[in-house]
Phi, psi and omega in degrees: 000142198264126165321108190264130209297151172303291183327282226308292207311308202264353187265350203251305151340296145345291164254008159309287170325256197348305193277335174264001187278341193273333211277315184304330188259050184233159206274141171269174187309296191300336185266352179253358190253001159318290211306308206264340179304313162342302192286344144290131180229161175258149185237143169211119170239162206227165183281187186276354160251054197034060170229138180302117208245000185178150179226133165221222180193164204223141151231203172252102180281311178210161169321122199082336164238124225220116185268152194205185319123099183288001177269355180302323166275324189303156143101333188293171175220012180194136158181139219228165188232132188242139192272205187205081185208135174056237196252017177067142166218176196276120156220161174303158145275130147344271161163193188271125171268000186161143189242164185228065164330293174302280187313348200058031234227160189210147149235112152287104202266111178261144201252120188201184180270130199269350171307314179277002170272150169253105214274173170292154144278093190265156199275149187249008183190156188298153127339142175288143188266151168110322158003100176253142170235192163216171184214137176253109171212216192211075167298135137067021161073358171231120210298124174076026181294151173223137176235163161213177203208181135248178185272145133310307185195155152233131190220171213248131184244094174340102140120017142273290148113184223261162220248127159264163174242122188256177168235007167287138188302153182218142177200166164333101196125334160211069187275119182104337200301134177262209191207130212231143163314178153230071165230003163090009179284131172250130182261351178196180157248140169317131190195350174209158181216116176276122171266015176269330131232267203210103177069051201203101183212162191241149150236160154300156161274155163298335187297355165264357151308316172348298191295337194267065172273163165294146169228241203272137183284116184217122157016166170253359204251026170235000174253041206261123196334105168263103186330136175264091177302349148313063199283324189312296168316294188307325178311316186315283178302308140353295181285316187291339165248032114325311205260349176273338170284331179093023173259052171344294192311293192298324177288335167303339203275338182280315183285355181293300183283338159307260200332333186305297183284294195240091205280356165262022160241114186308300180315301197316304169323315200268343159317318162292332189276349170260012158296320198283348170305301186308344205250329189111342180287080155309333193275321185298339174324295178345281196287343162303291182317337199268308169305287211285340179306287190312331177247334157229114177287290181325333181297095188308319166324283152031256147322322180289314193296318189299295188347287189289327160297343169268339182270342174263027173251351136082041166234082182276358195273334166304280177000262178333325164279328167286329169309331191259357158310272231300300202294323184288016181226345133235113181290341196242054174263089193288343200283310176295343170286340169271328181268011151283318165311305147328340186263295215293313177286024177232326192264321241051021153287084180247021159276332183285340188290343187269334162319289177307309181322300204281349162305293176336301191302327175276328143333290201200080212312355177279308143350293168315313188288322179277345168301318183276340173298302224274345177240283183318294194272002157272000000 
């Protein structure tokens, strides 16, 4: 039996201690949702004969500004915020510093003492699917409720950007509530509730906040239901929330018909061609893309989608070429820099797939990491 050197011995010891002193200093649930409740608000909003017309939830993005659920807001002409610190207090909303149509999404300016706010932590990286979170919001009108899950799933809404699926109860009320790791980090806002099944509830990821800068301060009474006259559009928006369900068939068909009416909006083309990926049809996939192409050419993104319709269309010398469009027009696009890889390492190029890998790695080491299971260690 081969003798084990003493260093070996004290270096394994080492780190043994290291790994349980992180796991003893890492916060339990109840000590991370003290630390983060603060950073939560219940939303109430009233109608024009001031009586109550909705109830949600909020958090704090920056001092003074309270990110929500833009439906949360609609149709109101008042509305107040309550904090959830102490025994909680009232302040007005304003009105909207920026709206998400597509996202669903309001950044509200509220009028309060900047002493009293608390910002949020947003998370630097997508959730693990298998995840446990938790959600602070204000179902059903009871304030500062806390629920936990897991990530279900996380999935891709185009020109949305990703949808996680939790299994923490969601109920009325806490449409905006957001949904935090457990590092007190917030990954998505709370935003659909399907009611058709069972544990089955969705967020935005945050990383679409990015897009939510303050612009100009405008009424909530400008956010008020407007019949749409717009049919392309309402199809549009229709079909996205189909497809925030991952429900492909109903949703190509509202995005079918968007494109029908109005054949110059480009989002719309390309929402059809990734149902049709998903359905399996590629080549008609192709051809959405190729329509969207035609009206922004420059888009990488795009191009990165032609990509993915041409590699499961099992044409990879296409593949490659649309993937290497996308990186000269986002050089920092990491998802193309993986699925060039994956193409080049499918064709048996595998000095250029080990290129794009080292690129990949320095853009986005999770990527990377998926990359080598799925080629190397497979």
């Amino acid at each position: 039996m081969k003798k084990i050197s003493p260093r070996v011995v004290i270096l394994f010891l080492v780190l043994l201690f290291s790994c349980s002193l992180a796991w003893s200093q890492q916060a339990t649930l109840p000590e991370l949702v003290k630390r983060v409740k603060p950073t939560v608000v219940a939303i109430t909003t009233y109608d024009a004969k001031d009586e109550p017309l909705m109830t949600g939830s909020g958090f704090f993005l920056s001092p003074g500004q309270v990110v929500t659920n833009l439906h949360v807001v609609k149709g109101c002409t008042r509305a107040e915020i309550k904090t959830l610190d102490g025994k909680g207090r009232v302040y007005p909303i304003v009105g909207t510093l920026a709206v998400d149509e597509e996202g669903d999404l309001a950044l509200l300016s509220i009028e309060m003492p900047l002493d009293r706010v608390h910002i949020i932590e947003r998370a630097k990286t997508l959730p693990d699917e298998g995840e446990q979170v938790f959600v602070i919001g204000n179902p059903l009108k009871l304030e500062g409720s806390v629920s936990d899950g897991i990530v279900s799933a996380v999935r891709e809404v185009p020109n949305v950007g990703r949808i996680i699926q939790i299994t923490a109860p969601i109920s009325h009320g806490n449409s905006g509530s957001p949904v935090f790791n457990l590092h007190g980090e917030v990954l998505g806002v709370v935003t659909l509730k399907v009611s058709n099944g069972q544990n089955i509830n969705l967020a935005i990821a945050t990383e679409r906040l990015v897009d939510l800068k303050p612009a100009k301060l405008r009424p909530l009474s400008d956010l008020a239901v407007k019949p749409r006259n717009d049919l392309a559009d309402s199809m549009y928006l229709t079909g996205l929330e189909s497809l925030w369900l991952g429900n492909y068939d109903n949703a190509v068909a509202y995005f079918e018909n968007a494109v029908n009416k109005n054949p110059k909006r480009a989002e719309a083309w390309i929402q059809v061609g990734y149902c049709k990926v998903k359905q399996g049809k590629n080549q008609e996939a192709i051809r959405a893309y190729q329509q969207a192409l035609q009206l922004k050419p420059e888009n990488a993104e795009i191009h990165n989608k032609l990509g993915d319709a041409y590699y499961y269309a099992g044409r990879l010398r296409e593949a490659i070429e649309a993937y290497m469009e996308a990186v000269r027009l986002r050089p920092d696009l990491a998802e193309s820099h993986y699925n060039l890889a994956v193409a080049y390492f499918e064709s048996g190029n595998l000095d250029m797939a080990t290129s794009e890998a080292r690129i990949l790695q320095r853009l986005d080491k999770r990527l990377f990491d998926k990359y080598v299971r799925e080629t190397i260690q497979g």
